[in-house]
C-alpha positions, 0 to 999 in steps of 0.5 A: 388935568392934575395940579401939583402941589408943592409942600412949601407952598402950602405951609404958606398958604393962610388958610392952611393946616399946619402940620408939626411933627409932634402931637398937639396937645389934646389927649385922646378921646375915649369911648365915653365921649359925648356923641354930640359936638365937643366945641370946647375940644374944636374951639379951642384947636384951629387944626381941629376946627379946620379938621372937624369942617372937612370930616364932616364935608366927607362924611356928614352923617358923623356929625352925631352918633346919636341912635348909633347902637354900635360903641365904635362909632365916633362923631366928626369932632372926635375923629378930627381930633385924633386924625389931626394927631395922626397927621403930625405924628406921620408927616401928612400935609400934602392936599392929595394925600389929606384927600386919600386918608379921610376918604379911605377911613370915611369909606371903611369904617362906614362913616367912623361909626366901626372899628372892627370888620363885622361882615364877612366877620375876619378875625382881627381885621379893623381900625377906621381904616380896616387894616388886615390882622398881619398889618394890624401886628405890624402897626402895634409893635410900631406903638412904643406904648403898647409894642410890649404889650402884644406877644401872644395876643390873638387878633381880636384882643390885638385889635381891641388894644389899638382901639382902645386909644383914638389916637391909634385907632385913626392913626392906622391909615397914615402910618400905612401911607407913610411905612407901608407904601412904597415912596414913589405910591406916596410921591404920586399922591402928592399930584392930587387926582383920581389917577394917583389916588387909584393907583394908591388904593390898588398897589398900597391898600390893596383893594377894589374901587367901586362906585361908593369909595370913588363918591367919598373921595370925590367929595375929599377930594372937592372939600380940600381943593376948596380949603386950599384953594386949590381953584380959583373959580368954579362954577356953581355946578362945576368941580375941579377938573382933577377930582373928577 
Protein backbone atom coordinates (compact mmCIF):
# COMPACT_ATOMS: atom_id res chain seq x y z
CA UNK A 1 0.00 0.00 0.00
CA UNK A 2 1.55 3.36 -1.01
CA UNK A 3 0.02 6.90 0.16
CA UNK A 4 0.45 9.46 -2.22
CA UNK A 5 1.34 12.78 -1.22
CA UNK A 6 0.23 15.69 -3.10
CA UNK A 7 2.59 19.14 -2.41
CA UNK A 8 -0.28 21.36 -2.05
CA UNK A 9 -1.68 19.32 0.55
CA UNK A 10 1.35 19.42 2.69
CA UNK A 11 2.19 23.39 2.67
CA UNK A 12 -1.55 23.06 4.30
CA UNK A 13 -0.83 20.92 6.81
CA UNK A 14 -0.24 22.78 10.45
CA UNK A 15 2.45 20.87 11.26
CA UNK A 16 4.42 20.74 8.38
CA UNK A 17 7.91 22.34 7.24
CA UNK A 18 7.72 25.04 5.24
CA UNK A 19 9.97 24.77 2.59
CA UNK A 20 10.90 28.45 0.65
CA UNK A 21 12.89 28.86 -2.06
CA UNK A 22 15.62 30.95 -0.37
CA UNK A 23 17.98 30.19 2.52
CA UNK A 24 16.97 30.95 5.95
CA UNK A 25 18.94 33.06 7.42
CA UNK A 26 21.07 30.90 10.01
CA UNK A 27 24.60 31.02 8.28
CA UNK A 28 26.62 27.65 8.32
CA UNK A 29 27.90 26.08 11.07
CA UNK A 30 31.69 25.65 11.30
CA UNK A 31 33.75 22.82 12.35
CA UNK A 32 34.42 24.79 15.98
CA UNK A 33 30.85 24.46 16.71
CA UNK A 34 29.95 23.30 20.11
CA UNK A 35 29.38 19.26 19.81
CA UNK A 36 26.52 19.74 22.20
CA UNK A 37 22.93 20.79 21.44
CA UNK A 38 22.70 24.62 20.06
CA UNK A 39 19.41 25.57 21.51
CA UNK A 40 19.72 28.82 20.82
CA UNK A 41 20.34 27.96 16.82
CA UNK A 42 16.97 25.10 17.33
CA UNK A 43 14.84 27.56 19.37
CA UNK A 44 15.12 30.13 17.43
CA UNK A 45 14.14 28.27 14.10
CA UNK A 46 10.76 26.12 14.05
CA UNK A 47 12.18 24.58 10.66
CA UNK A 48 15.07 23.47 12.49
CA UNK A 49 13.59 22.36 15.73
CA UNK A 50 11.18 20.37 13.43
CA UNK A 51 14.58 19.35 11.52
CA UNK A 52 16.68 18.60 14.65
CA UNK A 53 13.44 16.04 15.90
CA UNK A 54 13.49 13.86 12.86
CA UNK A 55 17.48 13.67 12.52
CA UNK A 56 17.57 12.57 15.52
CA UNK A 57 14.57 9.88 15.09
CA UNK A 58 17.00 8.77 12.36
CA UNK A 59 20.02 8.55 13.68
CA UNK A 60 20.04 9.21 17.44
CA UNK A 61 23.58 8.69 18.11
CA UNK A 62 23.82 12.46 16.65
CA UNK A 63 22.62 13.82 19.55
CA UNK A 64 26.48 14.65 20.55
CA UNK A 65 29.92 14.27 19.13
CA UNK A 66 31.29 14.11 22.56
CA UNK A 67 34.16 11.47 22.43
CA UNK A 68 34.21 11.51 18.70
CA UNK A 69 37.76 11.58 17.50
CA UNK A 70 36.89 12.43 14.13
CA UNK A 71 36.54 16.51 13.33
CA UNK A 72 33.72 15.61 10.70
CA UNK A 73 31.39 14.52 12.96
CA UNK A 74 28.62 16.91 13.35
CA UNK A 75 25.48 16.61 16.28
CA UNK A 76 21.83 16.37 14.90
CA UNK A 77 21.73 20.29 15.77
CA UNK A 78 23.90 21.35 13.27
CA UNK A 79 23.20 18.94 10.64
CA UNK A 80 19.30 20.21 10.89
CA UNK A 81 20.41 23.13 10.25
CA UNK A 82 22.42 22.84 7.14
CA UNK A 83 19.67 20.16 5.60
CA UNK A 84 17.00 22.67 6.30
CA UNK A 85 19.18 25.29 3.88
CA UNK A 86 19.76 22.44 1.55
CA UNK A 87 15.75 21.76 1.40
CA UNK A 88 14.94 25.05 0.30
CA UNK A 89 17.77 25.83 -1.91
CA UNK A 90 16.59 22.46 -3.91
CA UNK A 91 12.97 22.62 -3.85
CA UNK A 92 12.48 19.26 -1.30
CA UNK A 93 9.41 19.28 0.36
CA UNK A 94 7.60 16.01 -0.36
CA UNK A 95 7.45 13.31 2.78
CA UNK A 96 9.03 10.76 0.41
CA UNK A 97 11.82 12.48 -0.79
CA UNK A 98 12.58 14.21 3.18
CA UNK A 99 12.45 10.33 4.08
CA UNK A 100 15.25 9.39 1.34
CA UNK A 101 17.67 12.51 1.96
CA UNK A 102 18.10 11.87 5.66
CA UNK A 103 18.34 8.14 5.39
CA UNK A 104 20.78 8.10 2.75
CA UNK A 105 23.35 10.84 4.34
CA UNK A 106 22.34 9.31 7.98
CA UNK A 107 23.41 5.94 6.65
CA UNK A 108 26.54 7.08 4.55
CA UNK A 109 28.36 9.32 6.60
CA UNK A 110 27.88 6.94 9.72
CA UNK A 111 25.42 8.75 11.83
CA UNK A 112 27.11 12.31 10.18
CA UNK A 113 30.21 11.74 12.29
CA UNK A 114 32.45 11.63 8.41
CA UNK A 115 32.51 13.38 5.54
CA UNK A 116 35.05 11.77 3.52
CA UNK A 117 35.22 7.72 2.59
CA UNK A 118 37.91 6.34 4.90
CA UNK A 119 37.54 2.70 3.91
CA UNK A 120 38.26 1.45 1.23
CA UNK A 121 40.10 5.11 1.39
CA UNK A 122 38.78 6.40 -2.45
CA UNK A 123 40.39 9.68 -3.25
CA UNK A 124 37.98 12.23 -3.02
CA UNK A 125 34.87 10.44 -2.68
CA UNK A 126 32.65 12.15 0.72
CA UNK A 127 30.28 14.87 1.64
CA UNK A 128 27.61 13.24 4.30
CA UNK A 129 26.14 11.58 1.19
CA UNK A 130 29.32 10.04 -0.19
CA UNK A 131 29.10 11.44 -3.38
CA UNK A 132 31.71 9.81 -5.94
CA UNK A 133 34.90 12.32 -7.18
CA UNK A 134 33.18 12.83 -10.72
CA UNK A 135 29.82 13.84 -8.97
CA UNK A 136 31.71 15.88 -6.33
CA UNK A 137 33.38 17.91 -9.69
CA UNK A 138 29.97 18.45 -10.82
CA UNK A 139 28.28 19.50 -7.61
CA UNK A 140 31.43 22.20 -7.02
CA UNK A 141 31.38 23.86 -10.30
CA UNK A 142 27.26 24.06 -9.16
CA UNK A 143 28.53 26.20 -6.14
CA UNK A 144 28.84 29.93 -7.45
CA UNK A 145 30.94 30.79 -4.43
CA UNK A 146 33.64 28.54 -4.96
CA UNK A 147 32.70 27.36 -8.93
CA UNK A 148 35.99 29.58 -9.56
CA UNK A 149 37.87 28.14 -7.07
CA UNK A 150 38.13 24.21 -8.38
CA UNK A 151 40.29 24.12 -11.93
CA UNK A 152 43.10 22.00 -11.27
CA UNK A 153 42.13 20.94 -7.96
CA UNK A 154 42.81 17.26 -7.25
CA UNK A 155 40.15 15.27 -5.24
CA UNK A 156 41.25 15.46 -1.73
CA UNK A 157 41.55 19.22 -2.03
CA UNK A 158 38.10 19.46 -3.92
CA UNK A 159 36.46 17.85 -1.36
CA UNK A 160 38.05 19.68 1.56
CA UNK A 161 36.65 22.97 -0.35
CA UNK A 162 32.93 21.40 -0.14
CA UNK A 163 33.24 20.52 3.58
CA UNK A 164 34.54 23.07 4.53
CA UNK A 165 30.94 24.77 4.53
CA UNK A 166 27.91 22.64 6.07
CA UNK A 167 25.86 24.42 4.10
CA UNK A 168 27.71 22.38 1.09
CA UNK A 169 28.46 19.58 2.80
CA UNK A 170 24.60 18.36 3.55
CA UNK A 171 23.60 19.98 0.86
CA UNK A 172 25.22 17.49 -1.67
CA UNK A 173 22.25 14.89 -1.41
CA UNK A 174 19.40 17.15 -2.44
CA UNK A 175 21.25 18.48 -5.28
CA UNK A 176 22.02 14.88 -6.52
CA UNK A 177 18.05 14.31 -6.14
CA UNK A 178 17.12 17.31 -7.69
CA UNK A 179 19.94 17.54 -11.04
CA UNK A 180 21.22 14.04 -11.01
CA UNK A 181 17.95 11.94 -11.07
CA UNK A 182 16.10 11.65 -13.59
CA UNK A 183 12.50 13.41 -13.36
CA UNK A 184 10.37 10.25 -13.35
CA UNK A 185 13.11 8.63 -10.25
CA UNK A 186 12.12 12.09 -8.26
CA UNK A 187 8.38 11.59 -9.51
CA UNK A 188 8.13 8.26 -7.90
CA UNK A 189 9.63 9.33 -4.47
CA UNK A 190 6.68 11.52 -4.35
CA UNK A 191 4.74 8.14 -3.51
CA UNK A 192 6.39 7.20 -0.15
CA UNK A 193 7.28 3.65 0.05
CA UNK A 194 10.12 1.07 -0.14
CA UNK A 195 9.30 0.22 -3.78
CA UNK A 196 10.19 4.20 -4.94
CA UNK A 197 12.60 4.72 -2.27
CA UNK A 198 14.70 1.39 -3.71
CA UNK A 199 14.13 2.32 -7.12
CA UNK A 200 15.77 5.67 -6.37
CA UNK A 201 18.94 3.92 -4.42
CA UNK A 202 19.39 1.78 -7.43
CA UNK A 203 19.01 3.87 -10.55
CA UNK A 204 20.13 7.41 -8.99
CA UNK A 205 22.48 6.91 -6.26
CA UNK A 206 23.63 3.75 -7.68
CA UNK A 207 24.23 1.55 -4.85
CA UNK A 208 23.37 -1.99 -2.99
CA UNK A 209 20.49 -1.83 -0.37
CA UNK A 210 21.34 -4.05 2.53
CA UNK A 211 19.91 -4.69 5.66
CA UNK A 212 21.55 -1.70 7.45
CA UNK A 213 20.56 1.09 4.95
CA UNK A 214 16.84 -0.39 4.77
CA UNK A 215 16.69 -0.04 9.03
CA UNK A 216 17.73 3.99 8.46
CA UNK A 217 15.07 4.70 6.16
CA UNK A 218 12.51 2.66 7.94
CA UNK A 219 12.91 4.75 10.88
CA UNK A 220 12.86 8.11 8.28
CA UNK A 221 10.42 6.64 6.71
CA UNK A 222 8.08 6.12 10.33
CA UNK A 223 9.42 9.40 11.71
CA UNK A 224 8.20 11.58 9.00
CA UNK A 225 4.61 9.39 8.39
CA UNK A 226 4.25 10.70 12.22
CA UNK A 227 5.17 14.60 11.42
CA UNK A 228 2.95 14.65 8.69
CA UNK A 229 0.48 12.41 10.01
CA UNK A 230 0.51 10.70 7.38
CA UNK A 231 -1.45 7.89 9.63
CA UNK A 232 -4.08 8.43 11.58
CA UNK A 233 -3.98 5.43 14.00
CA UNK A 234 -1.62 2.77 14.69
CA UNK A 235 -1.24 0.43 16.98
CA UNK A 236 1.70 0.56 19.63
CA UNK A 237 3.61 -2.30 17.59
CA UNK A 238 2.40 -1.47 14.41
CA UNK A 239 4.00 0.69 11.54
CA UNK A 240 2.51 2.30 8.41
CA UNK A 241 1.99 -0.38 5.96
CA UNK A 242 4.24 1.68 3.52
CA UNK A 243 7.40 2.07 5.23
CA UNK A 244 7.61 -1.62 5.66
Amino acid sequence: MFVHIVRATLLSLSMSITILPSLISAGPISSSTSSYWNTSIVNRNPEVTVMTALVLKVAPRSFTCEGEPSAECRTAAQVAVAVTNAFREYRISDPGEIAALISLQAFESVNFRYNRNHGPGLPGQGTAAMLMPDLISKYAASIPAIAGKINGLPPEALLDLINANDDYNFGSAAWQLDTQCGSGVRINLHTIGRRSWEAWIKYCVGATIPPERVAYWHRACIAVADHFHLVEAKGKDKVPAFCS
